[in-house]
N, C-alpha and C positions, 0 to 999 in steps of 0.2 A: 780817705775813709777813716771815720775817728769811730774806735773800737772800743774805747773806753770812758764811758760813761760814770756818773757818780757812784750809781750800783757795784760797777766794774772796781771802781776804786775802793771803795768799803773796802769790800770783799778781800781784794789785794793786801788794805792796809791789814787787817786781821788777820790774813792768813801770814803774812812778814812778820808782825809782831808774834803771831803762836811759834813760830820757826825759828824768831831771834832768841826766843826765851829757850831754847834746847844749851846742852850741856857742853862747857869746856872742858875738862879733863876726868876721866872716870879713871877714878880710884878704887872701883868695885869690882871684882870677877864677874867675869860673864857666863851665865849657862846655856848649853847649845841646844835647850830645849825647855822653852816654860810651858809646851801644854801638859809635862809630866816628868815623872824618873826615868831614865835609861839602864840596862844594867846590861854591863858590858860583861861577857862570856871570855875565856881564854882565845877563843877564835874572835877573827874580824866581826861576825853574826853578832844583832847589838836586838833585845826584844825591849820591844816598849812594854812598858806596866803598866800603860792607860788606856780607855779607849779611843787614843787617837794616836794609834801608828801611824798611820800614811802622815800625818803632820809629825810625828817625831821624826821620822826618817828623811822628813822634805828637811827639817834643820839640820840636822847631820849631815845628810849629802853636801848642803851650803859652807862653802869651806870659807875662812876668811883670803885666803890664798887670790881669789878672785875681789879685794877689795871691800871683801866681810858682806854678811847674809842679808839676803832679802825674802829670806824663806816667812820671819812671820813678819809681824810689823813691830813687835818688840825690837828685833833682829834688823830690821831695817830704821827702826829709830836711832840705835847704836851705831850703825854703818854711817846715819847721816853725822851722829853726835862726832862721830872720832873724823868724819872728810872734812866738817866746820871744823874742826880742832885744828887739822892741817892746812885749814884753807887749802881745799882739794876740791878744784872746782868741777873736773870730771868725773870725784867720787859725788860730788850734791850732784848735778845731772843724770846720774844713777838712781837717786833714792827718790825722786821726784817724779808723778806723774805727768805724764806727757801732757795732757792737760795744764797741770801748773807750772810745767818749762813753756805752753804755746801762749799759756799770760802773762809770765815775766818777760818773753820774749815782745809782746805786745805792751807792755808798760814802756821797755829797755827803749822802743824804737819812739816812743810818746818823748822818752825823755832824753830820744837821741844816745842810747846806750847801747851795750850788746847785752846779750844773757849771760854771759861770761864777768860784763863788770857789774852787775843786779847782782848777781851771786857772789861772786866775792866783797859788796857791799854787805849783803847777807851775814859773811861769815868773817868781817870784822867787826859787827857787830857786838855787845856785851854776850854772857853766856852764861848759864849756872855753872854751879860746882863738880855735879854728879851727874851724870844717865841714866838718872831714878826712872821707872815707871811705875804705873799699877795699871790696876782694870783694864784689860785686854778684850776687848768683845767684837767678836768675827759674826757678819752676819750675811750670809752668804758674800760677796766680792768686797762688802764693804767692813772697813771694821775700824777702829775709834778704838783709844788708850789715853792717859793723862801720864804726863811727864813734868817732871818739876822743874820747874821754872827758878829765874836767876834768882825771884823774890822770895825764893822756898816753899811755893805754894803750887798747889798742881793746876796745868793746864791741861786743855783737850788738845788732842791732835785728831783728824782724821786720814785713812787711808783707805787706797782702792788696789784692788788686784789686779796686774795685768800679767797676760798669760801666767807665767809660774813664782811671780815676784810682788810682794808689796811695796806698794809707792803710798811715799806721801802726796794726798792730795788738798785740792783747796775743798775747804768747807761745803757741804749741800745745803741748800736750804731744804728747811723740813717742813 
């Protein structure tokens, strides 16, 4: 059964090069929450200052403890940036939607591979400097952000929600 087709391949190759261009080592503090400020009280009780509690508090709760957040997609950008850093092949299987693990796993078997050495091809890959992003925009499950690339210039990324966690997914056509 041949599953991939030219289409198929595009697709792949574009969504590999948006993912090889993510970042090798961040020199930048992280905040555990960019839809707003948090301010933290003498007690554990944390009040958001925006109108998006329920998304403040989903980052919060997201402790790195469990291999760093997938509460936004910022957050899951970062988690992929630092598993590629480590060549952490169980942490990129994390940050990836199921989707884009069931077509690397479909490339991997085209080219007599596993998913395990697609991904760590992935994440010997070049890489930029930083885990810059900007422009964050959630629209309903799906949501899309640009991340600087190894050339210094921004790329898009897209992701998709599942259950309580952003994944990176491959491109839609629009």
């Amino acid at each position: 059964m041949k599953l991939i087709n030219t289409r198929a391949a595009f697709i792949l190759t574009a969504f590999i090069l948006t993912w090889t261009t993510a970042c090798q080592t961040n020199t930048g503090t992280q905040s555990g929450n960019v839809n707003g400020s948090v301010t933290n009280t003498n007690t554990t009780t944390q009040t958001a200052t925006n109108t998006n509690q329920a998304q403040a508090a989903k980052t919060e709760a997201a402790s790195t403890t469990d291999g760093g957040s997938l509460a936004t997609p910022t957050d899951t950008y970062k988690t992929g940036y630092t598993a590629r850093q480590k060549k952490d092949i169980a942490g990129l299987k994390r940050v990836f939607s199921k989707e884009a693990l069931e077509f690397l796993t479909e490339v991997g078997k085209a080219e007599q591979k596993t998913l395990e050495d697609e991904l760590m091809a992935l994440a010997e890959k070049p890489q930029a400097p930083t885990a810059e992003t900007r422009n964050e925009k959630i629209n309903g499950n799906r949501a899309a952000l640009e991340y600087i690339n190894e050339r210094g210039t921004w790329s898009p990324m897209e992701f998709t929600l599942e259950g309580n966690d952003w994944k990176i997914d491959l491109p839609k056509a629009k």
